[in-house]
C-alpha positions as CSV (number, residue, x, y, z in Angstrom):
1,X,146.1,47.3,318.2
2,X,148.6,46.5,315.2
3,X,145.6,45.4,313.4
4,X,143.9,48.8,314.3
5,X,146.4,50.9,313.2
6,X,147.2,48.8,309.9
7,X,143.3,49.4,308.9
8,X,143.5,52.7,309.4
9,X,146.5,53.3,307.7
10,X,144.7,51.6,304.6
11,X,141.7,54.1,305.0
12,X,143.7,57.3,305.2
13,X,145.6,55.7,301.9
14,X,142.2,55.1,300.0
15,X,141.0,58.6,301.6
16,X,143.8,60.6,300.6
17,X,143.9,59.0,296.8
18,X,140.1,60.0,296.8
19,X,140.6,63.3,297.9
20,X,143.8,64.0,295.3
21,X,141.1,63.2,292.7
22,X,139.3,66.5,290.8
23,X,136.2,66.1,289.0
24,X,136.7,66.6,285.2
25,X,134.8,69.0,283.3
26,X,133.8,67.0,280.2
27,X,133.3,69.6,277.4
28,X,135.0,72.2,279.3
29,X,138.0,70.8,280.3
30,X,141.1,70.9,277.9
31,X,143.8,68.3,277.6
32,X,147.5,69.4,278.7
33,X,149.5,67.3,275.9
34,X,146.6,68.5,272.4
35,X,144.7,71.1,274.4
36,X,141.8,69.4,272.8
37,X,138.1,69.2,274.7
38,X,138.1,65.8,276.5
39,X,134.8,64.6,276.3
40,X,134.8,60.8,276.8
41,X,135.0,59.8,280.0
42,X,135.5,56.3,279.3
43,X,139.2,57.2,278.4
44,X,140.3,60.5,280.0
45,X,143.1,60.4,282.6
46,X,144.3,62.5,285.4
47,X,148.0,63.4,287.5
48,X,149.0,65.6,290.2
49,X,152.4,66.8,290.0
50,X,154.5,68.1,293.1
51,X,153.1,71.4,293.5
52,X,149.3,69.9,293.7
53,X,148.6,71.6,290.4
54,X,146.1,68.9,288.1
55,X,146.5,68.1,284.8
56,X,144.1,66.4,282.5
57,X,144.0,64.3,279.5
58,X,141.4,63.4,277.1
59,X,143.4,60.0,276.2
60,X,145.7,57.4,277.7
61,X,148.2,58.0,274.7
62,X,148.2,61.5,275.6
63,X,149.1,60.9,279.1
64,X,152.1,58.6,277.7
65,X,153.4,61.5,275.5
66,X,153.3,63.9,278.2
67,X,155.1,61.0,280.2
68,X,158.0,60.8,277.4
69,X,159.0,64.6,277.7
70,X,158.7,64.5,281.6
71,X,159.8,62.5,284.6
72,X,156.7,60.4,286.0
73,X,158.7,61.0,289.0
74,X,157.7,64.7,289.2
75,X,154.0,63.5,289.1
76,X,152.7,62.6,293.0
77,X,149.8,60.2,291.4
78,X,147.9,59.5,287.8
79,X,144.5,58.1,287.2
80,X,143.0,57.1,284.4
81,X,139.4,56.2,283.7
82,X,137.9,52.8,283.8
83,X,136.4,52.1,280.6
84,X,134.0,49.2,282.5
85,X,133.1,51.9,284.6
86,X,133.1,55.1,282.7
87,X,133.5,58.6,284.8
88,X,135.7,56.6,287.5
89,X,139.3,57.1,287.6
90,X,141.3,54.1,289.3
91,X,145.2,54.6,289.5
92,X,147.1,53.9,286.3
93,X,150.1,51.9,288.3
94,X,147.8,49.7,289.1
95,X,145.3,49.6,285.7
96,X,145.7,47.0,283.2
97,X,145.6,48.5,279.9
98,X,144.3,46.7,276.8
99,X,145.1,47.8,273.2
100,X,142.5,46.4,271.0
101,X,141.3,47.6,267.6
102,X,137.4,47.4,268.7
103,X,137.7,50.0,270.7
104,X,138.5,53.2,269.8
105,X,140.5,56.0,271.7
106,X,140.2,59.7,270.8
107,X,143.5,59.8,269.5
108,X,143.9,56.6,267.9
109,X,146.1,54.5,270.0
110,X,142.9,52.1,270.7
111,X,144.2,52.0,274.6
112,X,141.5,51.7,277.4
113,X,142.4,50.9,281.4
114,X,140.5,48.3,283.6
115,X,140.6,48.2,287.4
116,X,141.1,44.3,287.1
117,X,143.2,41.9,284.3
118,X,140.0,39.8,284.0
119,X,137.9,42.9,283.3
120,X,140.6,43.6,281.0
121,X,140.2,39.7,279.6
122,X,136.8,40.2,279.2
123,X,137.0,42.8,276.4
124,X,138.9,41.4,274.3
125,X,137.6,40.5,270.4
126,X,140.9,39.1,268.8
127,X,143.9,37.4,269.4
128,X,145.9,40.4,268.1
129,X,144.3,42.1,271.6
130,X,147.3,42.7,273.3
131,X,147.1,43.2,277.3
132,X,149.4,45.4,279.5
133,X,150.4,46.4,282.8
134,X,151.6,50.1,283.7
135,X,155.3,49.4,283.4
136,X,154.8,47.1,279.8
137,X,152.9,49.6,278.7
138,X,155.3,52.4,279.1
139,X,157.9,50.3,277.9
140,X,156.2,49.5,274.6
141,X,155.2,53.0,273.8
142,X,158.7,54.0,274.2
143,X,159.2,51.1,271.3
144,X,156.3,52.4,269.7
145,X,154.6,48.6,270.1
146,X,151.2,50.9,271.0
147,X,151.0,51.8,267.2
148,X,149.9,55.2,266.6
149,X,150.9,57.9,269.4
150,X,150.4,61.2,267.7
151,X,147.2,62.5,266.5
152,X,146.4,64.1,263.3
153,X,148.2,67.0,263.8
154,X,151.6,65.2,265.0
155,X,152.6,66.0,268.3
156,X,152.4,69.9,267.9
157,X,155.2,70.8,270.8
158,X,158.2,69.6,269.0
159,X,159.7,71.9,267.5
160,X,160.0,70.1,264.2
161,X,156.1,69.6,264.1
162,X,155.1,72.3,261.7
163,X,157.6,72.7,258.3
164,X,159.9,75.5,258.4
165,X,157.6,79.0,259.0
166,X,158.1,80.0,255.0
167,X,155.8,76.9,254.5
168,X,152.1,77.6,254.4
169,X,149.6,75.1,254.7
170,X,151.8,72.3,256.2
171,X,149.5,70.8,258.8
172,X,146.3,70.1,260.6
173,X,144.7,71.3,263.8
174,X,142.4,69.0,265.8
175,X,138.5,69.7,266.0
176,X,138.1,73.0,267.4
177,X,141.5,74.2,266.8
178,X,142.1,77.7,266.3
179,X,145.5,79.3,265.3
180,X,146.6,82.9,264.7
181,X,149.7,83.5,263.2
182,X,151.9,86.3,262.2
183,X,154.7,86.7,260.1
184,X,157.1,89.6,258.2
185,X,159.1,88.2,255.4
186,X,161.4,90.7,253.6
187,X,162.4,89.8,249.7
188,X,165.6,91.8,248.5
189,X,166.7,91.8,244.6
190,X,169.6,93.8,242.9
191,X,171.0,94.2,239.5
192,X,169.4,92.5,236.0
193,X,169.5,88.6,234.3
194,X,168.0,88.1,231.1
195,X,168.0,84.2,231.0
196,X,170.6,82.8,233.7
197,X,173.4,85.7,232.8
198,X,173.4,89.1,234.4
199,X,172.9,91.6,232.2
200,X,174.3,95.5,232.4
201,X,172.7,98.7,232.2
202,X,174.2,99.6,229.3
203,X,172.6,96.8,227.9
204,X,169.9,97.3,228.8
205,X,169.3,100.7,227.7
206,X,169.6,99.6,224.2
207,X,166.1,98.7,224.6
208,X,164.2,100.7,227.3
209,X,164.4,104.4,228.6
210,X,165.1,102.7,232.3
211,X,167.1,100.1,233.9
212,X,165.5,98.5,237.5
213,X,168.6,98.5,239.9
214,X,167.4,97.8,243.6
215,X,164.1,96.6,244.6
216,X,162.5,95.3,248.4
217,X,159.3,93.7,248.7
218,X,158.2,93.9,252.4
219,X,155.1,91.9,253.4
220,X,153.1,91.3,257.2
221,X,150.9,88.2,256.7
222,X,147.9,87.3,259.3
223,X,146.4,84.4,259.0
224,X,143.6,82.3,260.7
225,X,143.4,78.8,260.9
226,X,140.1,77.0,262.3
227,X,139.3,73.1,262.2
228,X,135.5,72.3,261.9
229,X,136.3,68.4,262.4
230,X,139.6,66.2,262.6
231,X,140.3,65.8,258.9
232,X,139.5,69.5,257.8
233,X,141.3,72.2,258.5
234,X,140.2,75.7,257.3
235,X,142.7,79.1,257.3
236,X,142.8,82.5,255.9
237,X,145.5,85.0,255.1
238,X,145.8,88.6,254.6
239,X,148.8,90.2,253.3
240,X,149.9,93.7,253.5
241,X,152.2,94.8,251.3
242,X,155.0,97.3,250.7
243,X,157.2,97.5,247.2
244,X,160.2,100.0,246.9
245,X,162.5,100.5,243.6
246,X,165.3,101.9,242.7
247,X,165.5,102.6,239.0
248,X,168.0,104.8,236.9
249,X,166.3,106.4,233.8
250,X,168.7,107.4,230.0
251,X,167.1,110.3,229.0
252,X,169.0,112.9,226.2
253,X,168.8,116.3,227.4
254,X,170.2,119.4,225.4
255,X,172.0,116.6,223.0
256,X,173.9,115.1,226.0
257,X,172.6,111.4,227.4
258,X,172.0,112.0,231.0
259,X,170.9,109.2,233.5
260,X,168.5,110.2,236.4
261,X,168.0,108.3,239.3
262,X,164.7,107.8,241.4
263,X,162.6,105.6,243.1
264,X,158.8,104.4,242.9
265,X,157.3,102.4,245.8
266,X,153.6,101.2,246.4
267,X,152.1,99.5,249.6
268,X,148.8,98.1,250.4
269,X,146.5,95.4,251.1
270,X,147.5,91.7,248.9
271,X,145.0,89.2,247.7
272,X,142.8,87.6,250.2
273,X,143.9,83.8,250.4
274,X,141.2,81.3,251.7
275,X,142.7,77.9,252.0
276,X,141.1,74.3,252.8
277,X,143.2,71.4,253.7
278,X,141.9,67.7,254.1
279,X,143.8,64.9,255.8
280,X,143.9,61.9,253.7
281,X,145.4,59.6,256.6
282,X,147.8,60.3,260.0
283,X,149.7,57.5,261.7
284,X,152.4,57.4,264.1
285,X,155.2,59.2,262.1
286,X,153.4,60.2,259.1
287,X,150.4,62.3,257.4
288,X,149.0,63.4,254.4
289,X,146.7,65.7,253.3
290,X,144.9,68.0,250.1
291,X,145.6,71.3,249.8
292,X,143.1,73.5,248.2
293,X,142.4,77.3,248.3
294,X,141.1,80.3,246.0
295,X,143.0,84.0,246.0
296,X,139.9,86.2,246.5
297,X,141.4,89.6,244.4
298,X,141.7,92.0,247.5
299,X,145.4,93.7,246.3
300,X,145.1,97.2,244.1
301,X,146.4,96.7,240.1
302,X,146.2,100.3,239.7
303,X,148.7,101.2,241.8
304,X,150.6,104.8,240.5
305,X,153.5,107.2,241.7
306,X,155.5,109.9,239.9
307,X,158.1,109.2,237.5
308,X,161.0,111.5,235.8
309,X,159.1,110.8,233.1
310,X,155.6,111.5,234.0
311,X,153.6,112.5,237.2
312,X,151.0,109.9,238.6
313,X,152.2,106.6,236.1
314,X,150.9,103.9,236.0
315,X,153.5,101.5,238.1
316,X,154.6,98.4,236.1
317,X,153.2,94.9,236.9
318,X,155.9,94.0,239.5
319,X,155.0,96.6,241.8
320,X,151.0,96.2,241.9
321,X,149.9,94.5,244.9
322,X,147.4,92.0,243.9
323,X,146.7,90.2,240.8
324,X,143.2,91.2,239.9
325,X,142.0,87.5,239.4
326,X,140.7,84.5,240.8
327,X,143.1,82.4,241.6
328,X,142.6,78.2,242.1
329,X,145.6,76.6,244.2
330,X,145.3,72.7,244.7
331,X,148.0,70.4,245.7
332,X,149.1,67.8,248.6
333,X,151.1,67.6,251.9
334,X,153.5,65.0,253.0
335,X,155.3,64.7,256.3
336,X,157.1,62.1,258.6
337,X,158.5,62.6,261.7
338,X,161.5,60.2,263.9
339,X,162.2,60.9,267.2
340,X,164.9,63.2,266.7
341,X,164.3,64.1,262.8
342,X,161.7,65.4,260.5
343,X,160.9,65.6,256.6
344,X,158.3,66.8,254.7
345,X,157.0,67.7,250.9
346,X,154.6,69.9,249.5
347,X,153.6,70.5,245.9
348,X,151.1,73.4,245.1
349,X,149.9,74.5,241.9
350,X,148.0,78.2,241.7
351,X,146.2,78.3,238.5
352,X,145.0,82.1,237.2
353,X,141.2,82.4,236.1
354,X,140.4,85.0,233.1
355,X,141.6,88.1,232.9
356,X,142.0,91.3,235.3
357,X,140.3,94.9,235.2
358,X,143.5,95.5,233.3
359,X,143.2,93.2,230.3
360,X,145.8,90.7,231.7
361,X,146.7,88.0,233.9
362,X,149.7,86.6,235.6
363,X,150.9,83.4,234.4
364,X,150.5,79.9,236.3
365,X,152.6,79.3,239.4
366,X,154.1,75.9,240.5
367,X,156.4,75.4,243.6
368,X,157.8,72.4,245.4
369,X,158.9,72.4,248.7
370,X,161.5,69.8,250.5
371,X,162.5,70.2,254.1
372,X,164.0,68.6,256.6
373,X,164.2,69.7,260.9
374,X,166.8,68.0,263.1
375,X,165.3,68.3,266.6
376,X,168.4,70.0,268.0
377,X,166.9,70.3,271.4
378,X,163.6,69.4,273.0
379,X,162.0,72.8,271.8
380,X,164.5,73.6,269.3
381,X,165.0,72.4,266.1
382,X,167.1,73.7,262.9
383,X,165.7,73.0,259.7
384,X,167.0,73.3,255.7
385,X,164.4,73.6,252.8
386,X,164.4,73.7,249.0
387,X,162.1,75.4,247.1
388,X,161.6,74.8,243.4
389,X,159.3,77.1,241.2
390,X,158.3,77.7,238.1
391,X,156.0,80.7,236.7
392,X,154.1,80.7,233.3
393,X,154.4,84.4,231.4
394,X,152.0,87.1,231.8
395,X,148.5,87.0,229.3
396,X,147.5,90.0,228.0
397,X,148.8,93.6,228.0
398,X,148.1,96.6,230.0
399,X,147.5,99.6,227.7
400,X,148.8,102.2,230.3
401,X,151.7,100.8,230.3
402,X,154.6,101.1,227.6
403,X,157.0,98.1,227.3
404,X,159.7,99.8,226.1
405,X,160.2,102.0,228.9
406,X,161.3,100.1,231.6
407,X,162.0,96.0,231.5
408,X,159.6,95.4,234.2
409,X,156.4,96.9,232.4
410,X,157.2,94.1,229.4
411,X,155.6,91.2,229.6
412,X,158.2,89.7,228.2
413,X,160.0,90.0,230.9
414,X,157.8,87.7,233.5
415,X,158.0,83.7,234.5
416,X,160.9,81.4,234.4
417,X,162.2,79.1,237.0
418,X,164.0,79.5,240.1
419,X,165.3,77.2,242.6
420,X,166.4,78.6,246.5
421,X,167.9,76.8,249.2
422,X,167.1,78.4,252.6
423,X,167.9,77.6,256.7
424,X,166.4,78.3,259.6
425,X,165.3,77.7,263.3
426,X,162.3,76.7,265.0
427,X,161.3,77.1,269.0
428,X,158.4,75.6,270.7
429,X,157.6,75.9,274.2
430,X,157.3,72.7,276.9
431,X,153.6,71.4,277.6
432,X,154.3,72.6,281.3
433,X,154.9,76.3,280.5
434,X,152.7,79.5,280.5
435,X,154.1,79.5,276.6
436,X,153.4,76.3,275.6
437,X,150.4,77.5,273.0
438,X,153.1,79.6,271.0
439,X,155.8,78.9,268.0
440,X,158.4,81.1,266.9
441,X,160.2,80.5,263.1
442,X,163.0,81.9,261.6
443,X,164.2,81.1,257.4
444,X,166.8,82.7,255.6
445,X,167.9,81.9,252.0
446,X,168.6,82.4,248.4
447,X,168.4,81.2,244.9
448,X,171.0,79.1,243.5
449,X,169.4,78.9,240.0
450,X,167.4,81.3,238.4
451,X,166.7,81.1,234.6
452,X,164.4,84.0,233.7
453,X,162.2,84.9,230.9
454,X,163.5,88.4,229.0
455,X,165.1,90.4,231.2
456,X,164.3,90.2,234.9
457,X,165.7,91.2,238.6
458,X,168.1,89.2,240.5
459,X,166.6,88.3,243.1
460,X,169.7,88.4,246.2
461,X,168.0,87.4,249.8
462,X,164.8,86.5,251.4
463,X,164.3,85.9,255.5
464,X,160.9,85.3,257.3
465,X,160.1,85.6,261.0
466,X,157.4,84.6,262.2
467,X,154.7,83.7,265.3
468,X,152.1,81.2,265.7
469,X,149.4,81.3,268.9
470,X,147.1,78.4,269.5
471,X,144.0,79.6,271.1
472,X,142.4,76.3,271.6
């Protein structure tokens, strides 16, 4: 009778594992750490957390990162596939797991699970084959003895994972990612320099009828991002666009100098940015990759408002909304992450291609971003930047405008360099909640350098805000 009831306890054991078991939807099925397609079922793995609810995973590594932000002890049972026996999952407590370099996982850790240690054994190719159980395994991931445990676009629910929101072009998506993003960044500038001094009205109207005093550059940017394959990532970006000045004009009426004040604003659609970006190489704490893109002239140059001066004028360069060429941006990406800490680097160069409708062209822009995120909690993170730049001065002339009537329709008074130091806040969302495909970014800062060419605005304070959806 003891025997009876032992055998049977075995069966409803092995009956109930079974029936905890889901099938898995191989190209349909997303993974809950990447939210990639699992499609090999030679490495795929499975749990079932407390509330019966199943979660999937197109890799064994993936399974282990989800592991390190949650307690295995809210998980009733885990599976992972057998890669002798592809399609069937055995329990992963039990698996023995072998990390070899002949066999490749889909997100690089090389890890694949056996039912048995000598079917394990008998895959091996090298003596650098290394052989665990469930609990060495776990351990040496949390060493990082697995090698590589993020994929090519490096663990994308910390916080710290993307560069600070300001940054465009940061980082990769996995095959068959898609991203939406949205962001409002608000650019403030007040009074004159000319060089790295500020400079006075008065002074200024020694040489032109007006003298810029406030201007605000709103702009709402949408942007796509799509990934054909692993290494390439492909994204556009649409800007809309809305420029407000305050200018005071020195004009002699009846004898007597008299200075009028008014404003001129003009709003619109920017340039059309298409943007490709190529991973060169990802590991377990760092990537880089190309950046390269082309500025597809979308924004108006011929953008007008009434004056003191003159009804319907033709608005000076700084307040058109595009820049009437095609522009070439190349440059590179480089990031590393710790467990608690981030830094990255990205140099871009946009180079200007002939000249406008207009008879001119802007000059040659070069910026270099630094950053660094400290991972203040698990989905918050604070990060400081600093942005270097330098600007090349405006070719040609537009013969509707007059440079001596305002500094800012001179094109003497465009390009310099500028460096800004800025701060801000990231928030991701847990692999476990209804939010976890969205971002949110904050950056504030300001120049702590500017040496201008001629005479140009001071530029005061910029913040962004800023979304990010991941749709697959």
């Amino acid at each position: 009778m003891k025997q009876y009831f032992v055998l049977l306890g075995i069966l409803f054991s092995i009956f109930g594992s079974v029936q905890a078991q889901k099938k898995i939807d191989y190209g349909t099925t997303n993974c809950q750490l990447c939210n990639m397609v699992i499609k090999d079922n030679r490495f795929a793995a499975q749990a079932i957390n407390q509330d019966n609810q199943t979660l999937y995973f197109d890799a064994i590594e993936c399974l282990l990162n989800y592991l390190d932000a949650n307690n295995e002890t809210d998980l009733k049972s885990i599976y992972v596939s057998d890669y002798a026996n592809p399609g069937s999952l055995i329990l992963a407590t039990s698996a023995f797991y072998l990390k070899s370099n002949a066999i490749k996982s889909p997100m690089g850790a090389n890890l694949s699970a056996f039912s048995s240690k000598e079917e394990a054994e008998n895959f091996k190719t090298s003596e650098k084959d290394i052989l665990f159980t469930w609990q060495q395994l776990n351990k040496a991931f949390k060493n990082k003895v697995v090698g590589t445990i993020f994929h090519n676009h490096q663990n994308h629910f910390r916080p710290d994972s993307h560069a600070p929101i300001g940054v465009m072009g940061d980082h990769l998506h996995h095959k068959g990612g898609l991203m939406v993003s949205f962001r409002y960044m608000n650019m403030m500038m007040d009074g004159n320099k000319i060089g790295t001094d500020n400079i006075d009205d008065a002074a200024i109207f020694q040489e032109y009828m007006v003298a810029p005093q406030e201007m605000s550059m709103q702009m709402y940017m949408l942007g796509v991002m799509y990934a054909p394959t692993n290494r390439l990532t492909l994204s556009a970006m649409q800007n809309l666009i809305k420029n407000d000045m305050d200018l005071t004009a020195q004009m002699m009426m009846n004898g007597m100098t008299m200075q009028h004040d008014f404003s001129t604003n003009s709003s619109g659609f920017g340039d059309l940015k298409l943007n490709a970006l190529y991973g060169l190489f990802s590991h377990n704490k760092n990537s880089l990759h190309l950046n390269a893109g082309v500025s597809l002239p979308v924004g108006s140059i011929k953008e007008r408002d009434d004056t003191p001066m003159m009804e319907d004028a033709k608005l000076p360069y700084a307040m058109q909304l595009g820049n009437g060429t095609f522009d070439l941006t190349a440059g590179a990406t480089y990031k590393e992450l710790y467990p608690s800490f981030s830094w990255g680097s990205q140099f871009l160069a946009t180079i200007r291609t002939g000249k406008n409708t207009e008879e001119y062209r802007f000059g040659n822009h070069y910026q270099l971003n630094l950053w660094g995120a400290y991972r203040l909690f698990e989905n918050v993170s604070l990060s400081g930047r600093a942005l270097g730049t330098f600007v090349g001065d405006i070719e040609g002339v537009d013969p509707q405008l007059s440079p001596m009537m305002v500094t800012t329709a001179d094109t003497e008074n465009y390009g310099g360099e500028k460096i800004k130091l800025l701060g801000g806040v990231n928030v991701s969302f847990p692999q476990t909640s209804a939010f976890k495909n969205i971002r949110i970014g904050a950056e504030m800062g300001a120049p702590v350098y500017e040496n201008y060419n001629g005479i140009q605005m001071n530029e005061n304070l910029s913040f962004v805000i800023g979304l990010k959806y991941s749709i697959l």
